[in-house]
C-alpha positions, 0 to 999 in steps of 0.5 A, spaced: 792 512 730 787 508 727 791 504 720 796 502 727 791 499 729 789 495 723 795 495 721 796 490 727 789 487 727 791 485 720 798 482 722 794 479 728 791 475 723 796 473 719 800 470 724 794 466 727 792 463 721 799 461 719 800 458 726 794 454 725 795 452 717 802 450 721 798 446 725 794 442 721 800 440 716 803 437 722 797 433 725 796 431 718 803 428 717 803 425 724 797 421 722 800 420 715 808 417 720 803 413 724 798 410 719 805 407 715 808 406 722 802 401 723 803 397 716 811 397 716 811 395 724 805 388 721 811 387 716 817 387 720 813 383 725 811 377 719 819 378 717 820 376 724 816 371 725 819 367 720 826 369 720 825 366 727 825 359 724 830 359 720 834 360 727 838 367 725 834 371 730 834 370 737 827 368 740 827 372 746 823 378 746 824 382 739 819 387 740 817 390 733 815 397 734 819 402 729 822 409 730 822 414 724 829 414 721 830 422 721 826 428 721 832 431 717 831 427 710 824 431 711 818 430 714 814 426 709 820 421 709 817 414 710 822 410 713 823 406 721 828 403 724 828 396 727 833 392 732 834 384 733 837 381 736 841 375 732 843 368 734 850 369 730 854 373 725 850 373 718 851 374 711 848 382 710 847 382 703 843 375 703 839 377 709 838 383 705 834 380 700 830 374 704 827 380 708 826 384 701 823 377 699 819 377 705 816 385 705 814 384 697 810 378 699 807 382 705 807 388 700 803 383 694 799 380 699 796 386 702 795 391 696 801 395 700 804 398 692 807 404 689 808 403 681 806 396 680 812 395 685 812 392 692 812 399 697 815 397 703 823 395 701 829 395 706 833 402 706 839 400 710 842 394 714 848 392 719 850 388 724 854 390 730 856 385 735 849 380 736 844 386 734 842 386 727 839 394 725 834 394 718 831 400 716 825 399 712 821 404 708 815 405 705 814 407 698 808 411 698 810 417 696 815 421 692 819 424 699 821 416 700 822 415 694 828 421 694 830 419 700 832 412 697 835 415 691 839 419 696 841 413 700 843 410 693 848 416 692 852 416 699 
């Protein structure tokens, strides 16, 4: 009777500290998501400003707070989504490296860098109707950088 019971205390414990060190890596990266959310949502905020001015995006009410892209490429996937609404239909690809050239000089001006490279770059982009969709990653770490990779591949 006595080695059930230890042997129940023992696994007690081992759930215990499993579910806390579960915990902590989840609070871990839920600080990680929303100190990178902070940076790429100031970013997109410049780019926004200034696409304002070229007359591409719709002055009204484009509120810049992004969306983590997807928990399925893995948790530590650095990467928001955004809408605008635009004034008319756009060239994507051109709108791709303007908004490239504006987070590199977001990026360079506020040290936001992984290798000597701008860490925040564009991942993904569409217009559909008058709404244009841009995902943003953040490059700070190896996860993202796959992410991107994987991107590349589909």
């Amino acid at each position: 009777m006595p080695i059930i019971i230890l042997i129940i205390i023992i696994l007690v414990l081992i759930i215990t500290y499993a579910s806390y060190k579960r915990t902590k890596k989840k609070r871990a990266i839920k600080i990680i998501q929303l100190n990178a959310k902070k940076i790429v949502d100031g970013s997109m905020a410049d780019v926004e400003k200034n696409l304002r001015g070229t007359g591409i995006i719709d002055k009204s009410n484009n509120e810049i707070d992004g969306e983590l892209v997807a928990d399925v490429w893995g948790k530590l996937v650095l990467a928001f989504h955004y809408k605008m609404k635009v004034i008319k239909d756009v060239s994507i690809d051109e709108l791709k490296n303007d908004i490239n050239q504006e987070l590199a000089i977001f990026a360079k001006e506020n040290d936001i860098m992984w290798n000597n490279q701008p860490a925040l770059v564009v991942s993904d982009i569409w217009q559909k109707d008058y709404e244009l969709n841009v995902d943003i990653a953040y490059i700070k770490n190896d996860e993202t950088l796959e992410y991107l990779d994987d991107l590349k591949k589909v």
